[in-house]
N, C-alpha and C positions, 0 to 999 in steps of 0.2 A: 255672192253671199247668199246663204240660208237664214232666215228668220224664223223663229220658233216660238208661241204663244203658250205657257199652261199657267191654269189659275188651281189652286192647288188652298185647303182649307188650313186656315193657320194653325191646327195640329197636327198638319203634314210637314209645312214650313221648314223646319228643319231636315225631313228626313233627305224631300223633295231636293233641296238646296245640294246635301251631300251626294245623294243620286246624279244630279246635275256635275258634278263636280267628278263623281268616276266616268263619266259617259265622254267625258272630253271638255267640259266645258267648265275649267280650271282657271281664265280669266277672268278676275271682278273686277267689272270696271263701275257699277255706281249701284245703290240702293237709296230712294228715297219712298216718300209717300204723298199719295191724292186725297184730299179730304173731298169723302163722301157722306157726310155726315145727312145730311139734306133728302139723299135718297130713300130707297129700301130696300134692302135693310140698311141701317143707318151704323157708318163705320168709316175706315179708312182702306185704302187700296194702295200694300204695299209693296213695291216693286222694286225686283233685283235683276240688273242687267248682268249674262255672262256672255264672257265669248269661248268658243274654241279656234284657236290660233293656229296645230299647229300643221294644218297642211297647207300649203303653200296655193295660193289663189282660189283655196276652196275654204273662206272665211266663216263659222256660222255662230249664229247668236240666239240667247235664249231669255229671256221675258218671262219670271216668275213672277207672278201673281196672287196675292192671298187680301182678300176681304177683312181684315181685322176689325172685330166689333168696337163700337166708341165706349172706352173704358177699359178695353181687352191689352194686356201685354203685348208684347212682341219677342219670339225668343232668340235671343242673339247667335248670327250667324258668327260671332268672333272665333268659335272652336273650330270653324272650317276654313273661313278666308278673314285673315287676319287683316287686312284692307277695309273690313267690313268697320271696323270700329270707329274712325271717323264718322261714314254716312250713317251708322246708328246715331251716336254724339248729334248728328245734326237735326237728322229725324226727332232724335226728342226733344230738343233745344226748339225747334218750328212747330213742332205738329202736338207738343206735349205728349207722346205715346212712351212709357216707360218699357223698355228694353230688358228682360231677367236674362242672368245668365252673362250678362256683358262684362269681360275683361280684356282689356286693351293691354294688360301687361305691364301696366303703370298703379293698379292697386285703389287707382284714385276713381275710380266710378265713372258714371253720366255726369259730367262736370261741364259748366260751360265752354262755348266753343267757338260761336261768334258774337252772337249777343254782349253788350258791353253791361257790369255787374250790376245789379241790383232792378236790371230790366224786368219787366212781370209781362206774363199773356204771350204768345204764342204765333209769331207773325205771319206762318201758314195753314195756319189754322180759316176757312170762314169765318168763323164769330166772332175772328179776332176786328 
């Protein structure tokens, strides 16, 4: 197996994602995010895992990267990998990061996902 690292500035984010995505690496298997809030610059580090699959024992994977500033949107990968909409829903549901662009296909938004209702604050968050 191949591993691949790129950090990519979150107004490439989407291009980066689709790039990814003609080059072979057509499998989504997670997105979540790291709160770096603490550091500098001060933000989140959001990350999309892809694989490409389809040669046989020549597996490789790719680790997108983008720095998201605290306060900054995220723009939803759902137009590319439709899988993506879960780990967005969750990401904003933990980290409170609002997702534009997101449709799951269901009309119903960033809606809770695990959290049980009327929960407040953000449980992947540090501050939380």
């Amino acid at each position: 197996m191949t591993s691949e690292r790129r950090v990519v500035s979150p107004a490439e984010w989407i291009a980066a994602a689709d790039a990814a995505r003609e080059e072979g690496y057509d499998f989504f298997d997670w997105l979540s995010a790291v709160d770096r809030t603490g550091e500098e610059p001060p933000g989140f580090d959001i990350a999309l895992h892809l694989l490409d699959v389809e040669a046989p024992g020549a597996l490789r994977e790719l680790l997108l990267v983008a720095r998201l500033p605290a306060g900054a949107d995220l723009p939803s990968l759902t137009g590319i990998f439709a899988g993506a909409a879960w780990h967005e829903r969750e990401t904003h549901e933990m980290f409170g990061i609002e997702v534009t662009g997101f449709d799951d296909g269901t009309g119903l938004g960033l809606r809770p996902l695990l959290l049980p209702d009327g929960f407040e604050g953000h449980p992947l968050r540090k501050d939380f």
